[in-house]
C-alpha positions as CSV (number, residue, x, y, z in Angstrom):
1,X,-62.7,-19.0,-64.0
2,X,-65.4,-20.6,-62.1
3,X,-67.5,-18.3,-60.7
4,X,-70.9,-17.9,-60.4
5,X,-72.4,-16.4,-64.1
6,X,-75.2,-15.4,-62.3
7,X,-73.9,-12.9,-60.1
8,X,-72.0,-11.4,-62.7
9,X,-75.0,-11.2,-64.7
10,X,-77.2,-9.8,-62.3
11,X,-74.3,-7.0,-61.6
12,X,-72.4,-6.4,-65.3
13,X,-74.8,-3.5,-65.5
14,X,-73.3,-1.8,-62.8
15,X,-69.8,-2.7,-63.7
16,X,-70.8,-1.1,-67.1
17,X,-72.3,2.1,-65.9
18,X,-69.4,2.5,-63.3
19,X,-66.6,2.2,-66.1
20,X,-68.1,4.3,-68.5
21,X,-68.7,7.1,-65.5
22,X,-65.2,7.4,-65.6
23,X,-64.6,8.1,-69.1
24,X,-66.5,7.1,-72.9
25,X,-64.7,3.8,-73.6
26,X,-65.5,1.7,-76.4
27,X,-66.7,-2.3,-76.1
28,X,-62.7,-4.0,-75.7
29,X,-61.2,-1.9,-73.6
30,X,-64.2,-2.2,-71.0
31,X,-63.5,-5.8,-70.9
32,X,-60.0,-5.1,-70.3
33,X,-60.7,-2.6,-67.7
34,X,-62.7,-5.0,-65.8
35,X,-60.7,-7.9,-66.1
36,X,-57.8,-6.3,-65.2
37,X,-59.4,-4.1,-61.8
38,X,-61.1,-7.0,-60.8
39,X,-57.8,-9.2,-60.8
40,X,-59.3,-11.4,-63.3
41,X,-62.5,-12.7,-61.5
42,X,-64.5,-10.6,-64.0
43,X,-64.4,-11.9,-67.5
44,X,-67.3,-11.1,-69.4
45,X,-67.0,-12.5,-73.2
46,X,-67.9,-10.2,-76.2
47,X,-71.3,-11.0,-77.0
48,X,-72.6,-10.1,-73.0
49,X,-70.7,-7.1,-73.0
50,X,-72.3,-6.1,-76.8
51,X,-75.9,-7.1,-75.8
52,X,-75.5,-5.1,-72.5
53,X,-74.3,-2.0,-74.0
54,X,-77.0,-1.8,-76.3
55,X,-79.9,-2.5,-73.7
56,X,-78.1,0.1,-71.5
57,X,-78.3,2.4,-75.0
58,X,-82.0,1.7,-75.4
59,X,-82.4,2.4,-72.3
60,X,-81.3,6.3,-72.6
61,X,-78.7,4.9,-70.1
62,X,-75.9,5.4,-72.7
63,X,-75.2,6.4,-75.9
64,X,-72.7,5.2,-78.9
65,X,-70.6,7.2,-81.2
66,X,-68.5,5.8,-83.6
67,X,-64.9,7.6,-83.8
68,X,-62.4,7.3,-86.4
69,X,-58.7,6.5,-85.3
70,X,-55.4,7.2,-87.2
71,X,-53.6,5.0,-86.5
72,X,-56.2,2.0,-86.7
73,X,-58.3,1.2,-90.0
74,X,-61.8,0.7,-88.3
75,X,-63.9,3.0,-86.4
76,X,-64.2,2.4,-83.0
77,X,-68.2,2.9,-80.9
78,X,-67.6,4.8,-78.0
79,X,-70.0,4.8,-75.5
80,X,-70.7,7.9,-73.3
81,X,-72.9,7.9,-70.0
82,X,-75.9,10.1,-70.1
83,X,-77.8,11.9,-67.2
84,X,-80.4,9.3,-67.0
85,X,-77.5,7.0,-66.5
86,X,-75.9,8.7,-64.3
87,X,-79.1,9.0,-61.9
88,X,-79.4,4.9,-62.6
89,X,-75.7,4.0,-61.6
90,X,-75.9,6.3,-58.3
91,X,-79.6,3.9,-57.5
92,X,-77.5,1.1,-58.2
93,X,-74.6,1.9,-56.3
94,X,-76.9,2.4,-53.7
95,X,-78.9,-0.7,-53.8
96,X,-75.7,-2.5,-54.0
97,X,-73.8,-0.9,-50.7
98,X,-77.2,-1.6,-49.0
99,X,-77.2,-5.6,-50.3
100,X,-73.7,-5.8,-49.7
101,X,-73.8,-4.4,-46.2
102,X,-76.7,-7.1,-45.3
103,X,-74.9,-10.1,-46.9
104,X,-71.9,-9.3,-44.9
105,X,-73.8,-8.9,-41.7
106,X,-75.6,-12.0,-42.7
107,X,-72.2,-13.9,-43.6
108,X,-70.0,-12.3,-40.8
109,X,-72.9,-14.0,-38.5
110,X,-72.9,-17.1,-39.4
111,X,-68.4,-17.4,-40.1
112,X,-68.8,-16.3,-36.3
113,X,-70.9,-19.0,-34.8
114,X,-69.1,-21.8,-37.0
């Protein structure tokens, strides 16, 4: 799709800290999760997603555990949220409703006078 890769970049941390909130998940299915809830608008292609989810584990934000599976032959890395990222995705969350709330202000503003 066309969107703007700059918002997404400058929000896939989020989106990453939020999924993985809800339950360890490992690399494919979080881009399936967030294509899928988002209706498609975010697609984030496999070498983002890796390179974000191990800053987010060198950042103590995360951490990776690889898990067998019986019925597939390779091991799958599940990530897990830690406390420090729980604290960092509630700052986020925050930061964002607070952003959010002004750009619509802003937006709603401006739609009304045009």
């Amino acid at each position: 799709m066309g969107h703007d890769a700059q918002l997404l970049k400058g929000t896939a941390k989020l989106l990453a800290l939020r999924l993985l909130a809800r339950e360890p998940m490992y690399g494919y299915q979080m881009l399936q999760h967030l294509e899928a809830q988002s209706e498609g608008y975010f697609q984030l292609g496999d070498g983002a997603l890796y390179s974000l989810l191990h800053e987010v584990e060198q950042e103590g934000l995360a951490r990776g555990a690889w898990a067998e599976a019986a019925d597939r032959p390779h091991r799958r890395r599940y990530y897990h949220l830690t406390a420090k990222g729980r604290r960092e995705l509630a700052k986020r969350r925050e930061d964002w409703e607070g952003f959010s709330r002004a750009m619509a202000m802003i937006l709603e503003a401006h739609h009304a006078r045009v």
